[in-house]
C-alpha positions in Angstrom: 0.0 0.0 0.0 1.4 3.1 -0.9 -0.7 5.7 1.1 0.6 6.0 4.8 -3.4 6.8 6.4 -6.2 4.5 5.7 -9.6 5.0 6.8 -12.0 2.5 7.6 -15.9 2.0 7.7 -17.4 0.6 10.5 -19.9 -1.0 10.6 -19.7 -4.5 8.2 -16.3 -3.4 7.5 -14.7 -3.5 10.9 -17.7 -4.5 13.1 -20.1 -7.9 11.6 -22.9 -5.8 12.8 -25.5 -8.0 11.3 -24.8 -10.5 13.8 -24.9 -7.8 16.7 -28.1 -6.9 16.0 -29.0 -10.2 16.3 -27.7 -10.2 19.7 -29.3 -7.0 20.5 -32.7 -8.5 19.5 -32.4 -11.3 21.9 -31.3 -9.9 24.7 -34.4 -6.9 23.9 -36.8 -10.1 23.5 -35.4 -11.6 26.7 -35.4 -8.0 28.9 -39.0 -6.9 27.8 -40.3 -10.6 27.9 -41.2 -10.2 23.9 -40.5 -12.8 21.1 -37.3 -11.9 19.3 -40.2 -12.4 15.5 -41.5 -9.1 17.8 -38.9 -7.3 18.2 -37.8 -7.8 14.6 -41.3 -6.5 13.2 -40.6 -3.3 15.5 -37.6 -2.7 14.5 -38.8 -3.1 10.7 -42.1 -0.7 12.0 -39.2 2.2 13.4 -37.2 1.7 10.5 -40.3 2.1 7.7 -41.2 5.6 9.9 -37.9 7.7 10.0 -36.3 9.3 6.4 -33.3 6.3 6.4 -31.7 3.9 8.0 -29.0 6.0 8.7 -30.8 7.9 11.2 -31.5 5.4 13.7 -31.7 6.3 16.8 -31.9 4.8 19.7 -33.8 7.1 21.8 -36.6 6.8 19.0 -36.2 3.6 18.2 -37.1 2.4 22.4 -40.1 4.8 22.5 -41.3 3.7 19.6 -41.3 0.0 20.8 -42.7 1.3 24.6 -45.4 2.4 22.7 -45.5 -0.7 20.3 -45.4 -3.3 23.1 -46.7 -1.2 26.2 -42.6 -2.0 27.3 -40.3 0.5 29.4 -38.3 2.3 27.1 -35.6 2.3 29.4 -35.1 -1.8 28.9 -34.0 -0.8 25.2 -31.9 1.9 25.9 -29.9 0.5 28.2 -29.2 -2.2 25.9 -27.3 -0.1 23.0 -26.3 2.7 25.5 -25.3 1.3 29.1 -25.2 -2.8 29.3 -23.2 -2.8 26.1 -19.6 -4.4 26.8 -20.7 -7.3 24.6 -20.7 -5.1 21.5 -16.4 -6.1 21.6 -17.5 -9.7 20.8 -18.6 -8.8 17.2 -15.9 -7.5 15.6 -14.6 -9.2 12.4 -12.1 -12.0 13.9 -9.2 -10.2 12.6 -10.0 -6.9 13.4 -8.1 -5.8 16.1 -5.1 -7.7 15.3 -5.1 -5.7 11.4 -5.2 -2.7 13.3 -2.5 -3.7 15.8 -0.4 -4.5 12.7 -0.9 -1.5 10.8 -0.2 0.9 13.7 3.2 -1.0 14.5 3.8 -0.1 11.0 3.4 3.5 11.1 -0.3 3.5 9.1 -2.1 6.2 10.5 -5.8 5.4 11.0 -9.0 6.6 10.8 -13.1 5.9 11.1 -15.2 7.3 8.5 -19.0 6.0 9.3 -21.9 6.6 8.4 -24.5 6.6 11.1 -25.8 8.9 13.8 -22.8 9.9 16.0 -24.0 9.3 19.4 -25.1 5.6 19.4 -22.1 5.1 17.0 -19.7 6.8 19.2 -20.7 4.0 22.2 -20.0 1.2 20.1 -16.7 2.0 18.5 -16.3 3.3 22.8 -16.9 -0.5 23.2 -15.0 -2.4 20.5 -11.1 -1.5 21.5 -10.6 0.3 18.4 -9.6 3.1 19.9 -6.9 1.5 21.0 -5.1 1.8 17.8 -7.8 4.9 16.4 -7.3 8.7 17.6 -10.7 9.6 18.4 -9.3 12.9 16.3 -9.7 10.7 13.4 -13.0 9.2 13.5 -15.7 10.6 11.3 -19.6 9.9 11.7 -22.1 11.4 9.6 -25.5 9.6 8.2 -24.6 11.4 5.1 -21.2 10.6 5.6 -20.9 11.4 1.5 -21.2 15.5 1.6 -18.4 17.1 0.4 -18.0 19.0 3.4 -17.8 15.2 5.2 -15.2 13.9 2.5 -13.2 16.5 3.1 -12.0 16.0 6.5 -10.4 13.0 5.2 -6.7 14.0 4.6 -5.7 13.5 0.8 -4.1 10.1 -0.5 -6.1 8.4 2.2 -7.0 4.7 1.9 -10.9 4.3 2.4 -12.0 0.7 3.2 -15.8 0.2 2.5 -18.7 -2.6 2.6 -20.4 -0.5 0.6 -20.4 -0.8 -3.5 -22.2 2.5 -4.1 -19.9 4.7 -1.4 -17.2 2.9 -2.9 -18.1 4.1 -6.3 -18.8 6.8 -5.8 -15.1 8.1 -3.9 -13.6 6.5 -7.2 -15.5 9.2 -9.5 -16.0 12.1 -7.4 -13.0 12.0 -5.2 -9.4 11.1 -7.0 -7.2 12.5 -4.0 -8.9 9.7 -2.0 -8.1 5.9 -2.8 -10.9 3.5 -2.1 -10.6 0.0 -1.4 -14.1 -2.3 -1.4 -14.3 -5.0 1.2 -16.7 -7.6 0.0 -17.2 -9.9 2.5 -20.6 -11.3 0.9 -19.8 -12.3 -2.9 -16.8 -12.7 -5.3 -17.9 -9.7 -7.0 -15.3 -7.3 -8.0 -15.3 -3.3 -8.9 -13.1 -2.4 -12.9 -9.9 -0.1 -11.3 -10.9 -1.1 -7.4 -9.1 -3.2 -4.9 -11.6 -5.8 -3.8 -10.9 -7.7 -0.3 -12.8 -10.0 1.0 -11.0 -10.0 4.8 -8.7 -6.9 6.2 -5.7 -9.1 6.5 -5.4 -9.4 2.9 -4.3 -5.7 3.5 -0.8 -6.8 5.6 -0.3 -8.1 2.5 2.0 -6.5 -0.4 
């Protein structure tokens, strides 16, 4: 790699967040004494009522359900915002140990998410990232593409992204930036773009 800073997405890039959710539906299921199909359809309920995805919030997202389920709000919250050391058990296998490596190697690195930055802030608090991240360096915005987002990212940066359409879209709009797309899901490849399938293929030359 010839660019001394890489930047990495979050979630499904550094965190399998899929499966955490998962997690966070059972242990909601288990706390509010709901089935976890329950939880699922009021999750999809929240989801169907805010603008995007990306503006989940967890605030919303436990009143909604109170009101929902007749559940204390308070038993969903503490789930995402207080009870949350488990959220360190679903990062990708060989996450922290790419991160150890690059830092040992001089790679200055970064976060650049998109999501709401509260919630997000507590579960990159609660992975050990940081340990190898400068919290100067992390970058969450649910619209994490405006310009005025891109450009806190300091030129010849590395980007490592799940997604195909951010991905993309760095290649054609931003050249000082180089992306990298990490497919974890298919053997589907990007013309003129690195494709990884797991961050240790990025130790290697």
């Amino acid at each position: 790699m010839k660019s001394q800073v890489i930047y990495f997405d979050f979630d499904r890039t550094l965190l399998d967040t899929d499966s955490l959710k998962q997690e966070q539906a059972r242990r909601i299921a288990k706390i509010a004494q709901l089935s976890e199909e329950q939880v699922y359809q009021g999750m999809q309920q929240y989801i169907e009522s805010i603008p995007n995805h990306l503006y989940f919030d967890v605030g919303g997202y436990a009143l909604f359900l109170g009101n929902l389920y007749d559940i204390n709000p308070s038993d969903v919250t503490k789930i995402y915002l207080t009870d949350c050391n488990y959220i360190a058990d679903f990062l990708f296998p060989e996450t922290l140990e790419v991160l150890k490596k690059l830092s040992r190697e001089g790679y200055s690195l970064g976060i650049f998410s998109s999501a709401v930055p509260g919630h997000q802030k507590i579960k990159i608090e609660n992975t050990g990232v940081l340990e190898y991240i400068p919290w100067s360096s992390v970058i969450i915005s649910p619209n994490k593409l405006d310009t005025d987002i891109v450009a806190k990212i300091p030129n010849n940066t590395i980007v490592i992204d799940d997604d195909r359409t951010i991905i993309v879209e760095l290649l054609e709009k931003h050249p000082h930036l180089t992306p990298v797309w990490c497919n974890r899901k298919t053997d589907e490849k990007i013309y003129g773009i690195r494709t990884i399938k797991n961050l240790s293929e990025l130790l290697e030359a």
